[in-house]
N, C-alpha and C positions, 0 to 999 in steps of 0.2 A: 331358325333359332341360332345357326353358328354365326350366322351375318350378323341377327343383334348381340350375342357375344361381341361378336368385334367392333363394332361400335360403340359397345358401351366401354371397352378397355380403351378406343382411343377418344373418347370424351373424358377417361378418366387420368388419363399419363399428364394433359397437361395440369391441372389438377394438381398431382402431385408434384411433380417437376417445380411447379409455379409459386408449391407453398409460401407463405409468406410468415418466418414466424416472428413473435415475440420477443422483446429483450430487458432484462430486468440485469442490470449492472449492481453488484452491491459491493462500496466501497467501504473500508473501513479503518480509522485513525490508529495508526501504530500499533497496529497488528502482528504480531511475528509469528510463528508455526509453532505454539504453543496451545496444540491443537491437539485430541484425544487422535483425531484421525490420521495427524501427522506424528503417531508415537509416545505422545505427551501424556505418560499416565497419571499427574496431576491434575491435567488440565479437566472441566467440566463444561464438556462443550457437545451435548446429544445432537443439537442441533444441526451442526456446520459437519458432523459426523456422519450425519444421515444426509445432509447434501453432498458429500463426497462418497457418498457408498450408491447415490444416482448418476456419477459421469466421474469423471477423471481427476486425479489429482496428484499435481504438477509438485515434485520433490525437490526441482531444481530453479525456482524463479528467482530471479530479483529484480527487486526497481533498477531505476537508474540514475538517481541521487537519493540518498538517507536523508530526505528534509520534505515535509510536506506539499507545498506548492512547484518547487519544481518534479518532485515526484508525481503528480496526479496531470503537471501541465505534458508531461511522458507519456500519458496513459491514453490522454483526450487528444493528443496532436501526434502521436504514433511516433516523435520525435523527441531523441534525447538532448537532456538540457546542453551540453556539449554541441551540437548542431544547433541551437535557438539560441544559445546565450542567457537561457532565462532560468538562472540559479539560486536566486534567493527568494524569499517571503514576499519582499517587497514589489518583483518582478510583474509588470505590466505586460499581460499578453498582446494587445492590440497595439500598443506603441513599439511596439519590436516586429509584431506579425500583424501586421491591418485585416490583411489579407487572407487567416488563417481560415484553415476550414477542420473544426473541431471534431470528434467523434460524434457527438446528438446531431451536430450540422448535418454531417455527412448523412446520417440518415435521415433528418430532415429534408435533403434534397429527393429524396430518395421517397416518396411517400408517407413517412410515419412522422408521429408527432410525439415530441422530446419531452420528455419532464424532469425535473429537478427536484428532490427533497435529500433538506438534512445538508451534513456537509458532504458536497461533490469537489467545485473547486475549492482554492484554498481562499478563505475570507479571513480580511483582518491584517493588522500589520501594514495598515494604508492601502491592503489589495481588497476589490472586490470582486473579484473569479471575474466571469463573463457570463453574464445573462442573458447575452444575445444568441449565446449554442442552443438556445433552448427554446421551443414553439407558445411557452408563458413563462412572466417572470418566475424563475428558484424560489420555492418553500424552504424559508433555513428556520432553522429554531440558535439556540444555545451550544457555544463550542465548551466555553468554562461557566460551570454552574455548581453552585454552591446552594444547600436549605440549610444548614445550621449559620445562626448568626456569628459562632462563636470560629467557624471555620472564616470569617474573614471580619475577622475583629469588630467585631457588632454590625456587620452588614456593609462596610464601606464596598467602591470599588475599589479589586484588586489590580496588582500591576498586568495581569495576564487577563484578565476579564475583558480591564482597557485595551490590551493589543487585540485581541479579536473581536472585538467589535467598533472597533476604528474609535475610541474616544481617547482624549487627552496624551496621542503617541509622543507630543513633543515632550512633555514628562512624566513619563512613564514612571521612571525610577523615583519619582518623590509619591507614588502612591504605595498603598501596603500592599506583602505579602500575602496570598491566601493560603489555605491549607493544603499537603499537598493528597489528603484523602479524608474522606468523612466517609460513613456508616450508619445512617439515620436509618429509624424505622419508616420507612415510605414505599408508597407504591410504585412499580417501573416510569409511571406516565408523569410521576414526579418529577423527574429528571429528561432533559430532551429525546435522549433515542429512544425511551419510551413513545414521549408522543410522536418523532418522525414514526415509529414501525404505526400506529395506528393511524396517523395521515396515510401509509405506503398500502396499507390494507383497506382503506376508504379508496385510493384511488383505482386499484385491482379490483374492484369489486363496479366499477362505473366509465373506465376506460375502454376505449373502442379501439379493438387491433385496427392496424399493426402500432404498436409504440414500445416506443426506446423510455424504460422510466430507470433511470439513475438516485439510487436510494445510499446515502452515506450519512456512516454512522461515525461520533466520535469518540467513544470508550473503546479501546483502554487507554486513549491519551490523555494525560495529567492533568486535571484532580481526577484521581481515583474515587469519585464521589458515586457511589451506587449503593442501594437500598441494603440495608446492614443482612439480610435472608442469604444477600451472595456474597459476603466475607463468611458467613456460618458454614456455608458449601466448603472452606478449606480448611487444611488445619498448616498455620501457618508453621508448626514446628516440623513440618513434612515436606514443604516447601522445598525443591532445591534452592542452595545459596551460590554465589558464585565461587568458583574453584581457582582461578587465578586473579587476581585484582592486581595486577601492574602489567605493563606495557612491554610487548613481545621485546625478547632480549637485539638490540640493534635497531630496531625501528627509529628512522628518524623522527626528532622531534616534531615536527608539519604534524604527523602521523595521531598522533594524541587527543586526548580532549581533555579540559579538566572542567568542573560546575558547569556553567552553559545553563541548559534552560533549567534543569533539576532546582539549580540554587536560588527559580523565582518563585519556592515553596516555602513557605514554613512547615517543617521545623529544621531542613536541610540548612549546614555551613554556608553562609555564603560566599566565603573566603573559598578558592577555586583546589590551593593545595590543604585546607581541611579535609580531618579524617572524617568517613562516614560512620557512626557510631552502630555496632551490630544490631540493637535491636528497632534501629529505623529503618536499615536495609531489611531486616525483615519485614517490616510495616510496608513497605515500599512494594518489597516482590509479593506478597498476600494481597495487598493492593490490585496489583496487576492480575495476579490471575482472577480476582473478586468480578473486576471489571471486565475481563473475557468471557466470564461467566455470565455475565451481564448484556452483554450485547449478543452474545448466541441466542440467549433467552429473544430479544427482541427480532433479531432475525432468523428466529421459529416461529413466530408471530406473521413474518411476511411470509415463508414460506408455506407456515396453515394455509394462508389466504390463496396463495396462489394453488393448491389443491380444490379448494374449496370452490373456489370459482372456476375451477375445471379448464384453466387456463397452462397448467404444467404440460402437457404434451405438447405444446404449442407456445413455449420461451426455450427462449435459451438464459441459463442464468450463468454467471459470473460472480466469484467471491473473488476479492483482491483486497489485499494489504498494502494500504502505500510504504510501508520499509517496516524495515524491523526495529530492534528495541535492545539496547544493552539493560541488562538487570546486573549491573556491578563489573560484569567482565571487564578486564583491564583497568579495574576501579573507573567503569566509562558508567553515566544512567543518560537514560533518550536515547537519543541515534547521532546524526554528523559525526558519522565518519564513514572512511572505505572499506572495516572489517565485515566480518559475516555477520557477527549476529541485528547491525545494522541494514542489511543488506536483502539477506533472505528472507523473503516474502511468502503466505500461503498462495495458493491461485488454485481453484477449483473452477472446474468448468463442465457444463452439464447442457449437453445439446442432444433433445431427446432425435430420433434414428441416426446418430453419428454417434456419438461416444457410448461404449460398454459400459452397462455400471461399474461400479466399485472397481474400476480402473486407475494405474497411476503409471507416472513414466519419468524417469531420470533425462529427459530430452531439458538442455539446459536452456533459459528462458528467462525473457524482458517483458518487462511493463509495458513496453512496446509493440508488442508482439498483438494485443487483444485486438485494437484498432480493424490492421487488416484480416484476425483471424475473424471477427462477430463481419467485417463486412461480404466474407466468401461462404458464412454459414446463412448471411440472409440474402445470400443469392446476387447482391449490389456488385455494378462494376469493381474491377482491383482499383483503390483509390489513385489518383493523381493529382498532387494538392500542391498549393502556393508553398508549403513547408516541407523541409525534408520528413520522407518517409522512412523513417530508420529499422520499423518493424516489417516481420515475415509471416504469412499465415502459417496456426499450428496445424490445421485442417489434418491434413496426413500425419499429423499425431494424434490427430485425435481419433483416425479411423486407427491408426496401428502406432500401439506406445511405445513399438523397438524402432520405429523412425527416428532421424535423426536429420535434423535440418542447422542447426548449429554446433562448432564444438567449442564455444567461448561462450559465457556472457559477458557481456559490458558495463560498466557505469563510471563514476566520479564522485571528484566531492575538490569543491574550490576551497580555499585558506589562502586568504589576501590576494595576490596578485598570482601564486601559481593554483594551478588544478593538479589533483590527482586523479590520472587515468586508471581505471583499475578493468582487467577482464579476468572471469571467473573461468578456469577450465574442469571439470568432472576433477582432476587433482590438484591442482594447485591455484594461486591466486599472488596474481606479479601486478601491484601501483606503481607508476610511474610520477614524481611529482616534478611538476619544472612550472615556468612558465610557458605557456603559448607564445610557442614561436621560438621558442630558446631553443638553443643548439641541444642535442641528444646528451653529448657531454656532459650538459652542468642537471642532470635529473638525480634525484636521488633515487632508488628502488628498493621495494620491498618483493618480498617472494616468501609464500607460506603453500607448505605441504601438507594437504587435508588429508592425505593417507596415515602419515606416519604423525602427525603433530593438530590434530583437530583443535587446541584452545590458542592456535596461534602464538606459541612459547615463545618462537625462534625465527628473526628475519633471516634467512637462510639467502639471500642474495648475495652477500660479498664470499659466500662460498659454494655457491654452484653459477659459475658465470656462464656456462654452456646451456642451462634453464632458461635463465634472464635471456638469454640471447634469442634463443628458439621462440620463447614467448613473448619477447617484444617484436619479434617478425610478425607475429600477431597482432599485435596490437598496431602495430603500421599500419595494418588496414584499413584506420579508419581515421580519419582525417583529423588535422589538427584540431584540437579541443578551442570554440572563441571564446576572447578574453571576457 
């Protein structure tokens, strides 16, 4: 009897050892931690609450550019846009990286087969992501989608419709305006991330482990268009409003933003120094949280499914935010720029026998970071790829949340010819702007203290030079930013 005991435990070790699990990536368009579970008692989000009260949830992430396609091209190449070059919308992965070996790739070499729904990469704006990371062509639906006629002046296409879906980019700007939120009474699957979560739960329910399925959603990015039930969930007069609207005291100009993509909405100024009139900022942030409310709903939809199909023991899931979201701060709306609330990301991570429920940890963290930490939870070689590898696994934070394997985060944001380098430390946060390559000399610096000055009042640089100095030894560490 004791002989087949021990027989049957070592038929059983590799077995366990060997497992092979799941991976359900869920990304989602300008997202900021305007989340019940990250504090937000506004927000109405059961959903992404109750997937954060199953594994860990990361207080301190950020991407590593505030702008969508170089942020996600971070995320799937482990590799900040700063080490690739690949910074804008327009940016061609395979003409700059032929060679690249993506995150679905990588586990496509690896056994499992890749899927795409929704938006993953970034499409549109003459880019069409890369379909080749992936074991069958990307399911996309609708990035801007509009059901009332009167939201885009009797149905035409608007100028934002045409950029993400590649038509008429050479003249964008002689098409119309669309709205920048509607309220219909419709049903979720009216609107596209309705129908991606019901393609994501069609495919959970008929997929054969092991697979990497990559599900992105794109609410809450502008038009705020979601079925009028999730503007009722808020009461806009409750809403926080922004509490500083102008630009930390001494910030360099570089530093700033004015209109940008906000102003390709009606009924937004389009004049860059027009005022935002109060009760459209308020439209604007009820807007936003409608639509958060709105895709938690549908990414409870995929999480049913994956209980359902009894596949949760056996995933690891992923929630991430490509960047965050100004609501007025600095009189800034969208993101492009180097501050916080551009910056800081959710990132929930749930890897069933490694992470604690309902755990969370101040361990500071990149978008970067996911790549190699999903490839040491499914057991795959440590990557070694044609592109720099600029992420760390979290692994040992995710077994213990007082680990500590960084004390910076990193990122940027380009304005013409120079970059701003920015790293995020637990207090402070020091940008560097210059050009590549330029002497240290001709940089201009910002430096904000999140202890004492949280809404970024005060560029505090030209008066603590002994800060700047310490934390630019920091930022030395990492290689000149390409042009």
């Amino acid at each position: 009897m004791r002989l087949l005991l021990i027989l049957i435990l070592i038929a059983l070790v590799p077995a366990l050892e060997g497992e092979v699990p799941n991976v359900l990536l869920i990304l989602v368009d300008d997202l900021k931690p305007t989340l019940g579970c990250y504090g937000d008692a506004h927000a109405k989000t059961p959903n992404l609450d109750r997937l954060a009260a199953r594994g860990m949830r990361f207080d301190r992430a950020y991407c590593n550019q505030a702008v969508c396609a170089p942020s996600r091209f971070s995320l799937l190449l482990g590799s900040r846009s700063s080490s690739t070059g690949l910074y804008g919308l327009q940016s061609q992965l395979r003409e700059k990286w032929p060679q690249a070996v993506t995150l679905p790739q990588y586990f496509g070499q690896h056994g499992y087969r890749s899927y795409s729904l929704g938006k993953v990469f970034h499409t549109g704006h003459g880019n069409e992501g890369d379909p080749s990371s992936f074991s069958e062509p990307p399911w996309k639906d609708k990035v801007i989608e509009y059901l009332d006629p009167r939201s885009t002046q009797g149905g035409q296409l608007t100028r934002e419709e045409a950029l993400f879906s590649n038509q008429f980019l050479e003249r964008i700007k002689t098409l119309p305006r669309g709205m920048a939120f509607e309220a219909p009474e419709a049903d979720d699957e009216d609107y596209a991330d309705g129908r991606v979560a019901k393609e994501a739960c069609k495919r959970l329910r008929n997929l054969k482990p092991p697979f990497f399925l990559a599900v992105g959603f794109v609410r809450p990015h502008l038009p705020f268009s979601v079925p009028a039930k999730y503007w009722k969930m808020h009461d806009p007069n409750q809403l926080p409003q922004p509490v500083l609207e102008k630009m930390p005291l001494g910030a360099p100009d570089i530093a700033g933003k004015k209109g940008g993509e906000i102003a390709a909405y009606e009924p937004v100024p389009q004049k860059p120094d027009a005022d935002m009139p109060a009760e459209l900022k308020k439209q604007l942030i009820h807007g936003y949280y409608a639509a958060t409310s709105f895709v938690d709903a549908q990414i409870g939809r995929v999480l049913d499914e994956l209980e359902k199909t009894k596949l949760a023991e056996g995933t690891i899931v992923v929630l991430w935010g490509d960047h965050g979201f100004h609501l007025g701060d600095h009189g800034i709306w969208t993101k492009h720029t180097n501050y916080e609330q551009a910056n800081r990301i959710p990132l929930i991570l749930v890897a069933p026998g490694i992470t604690e429920p309902g755990t969370c940890t101040g361990q500071l963290t990149e978008s970067v970071d996911v790549y190699p930490t999903l490839a040491e939870l499914a057991h795959l070689p440590s990557p070694r790829l044609p592109q720099p590898m600029d992420g760390i696994s979290l692994v040992p934070v995710l077994k213990n949340p007082k680990m500590r394997l960084r004390d910076h985060a990193y990122h940027c944001y380009p304005k013409g010819a120079q970059i701003g380098r920015a790293i995020r430390t637990e207090r402070y946060r020091l940008v560097e702007w210059k050009k590549p390559g330029a002497p240290a000399a001709t940089a201009e610096m910002e430096l904000y203290d999140y202890e004492t000055d949280p809404l970024e009042t005060n560029n505090l640089a030209p008066q603590c030079p002994e800060i700047v100095q310490e934390l630019r030894s920091i930022l030395a560490r990492h290689p000149e930013a390409k042009p």
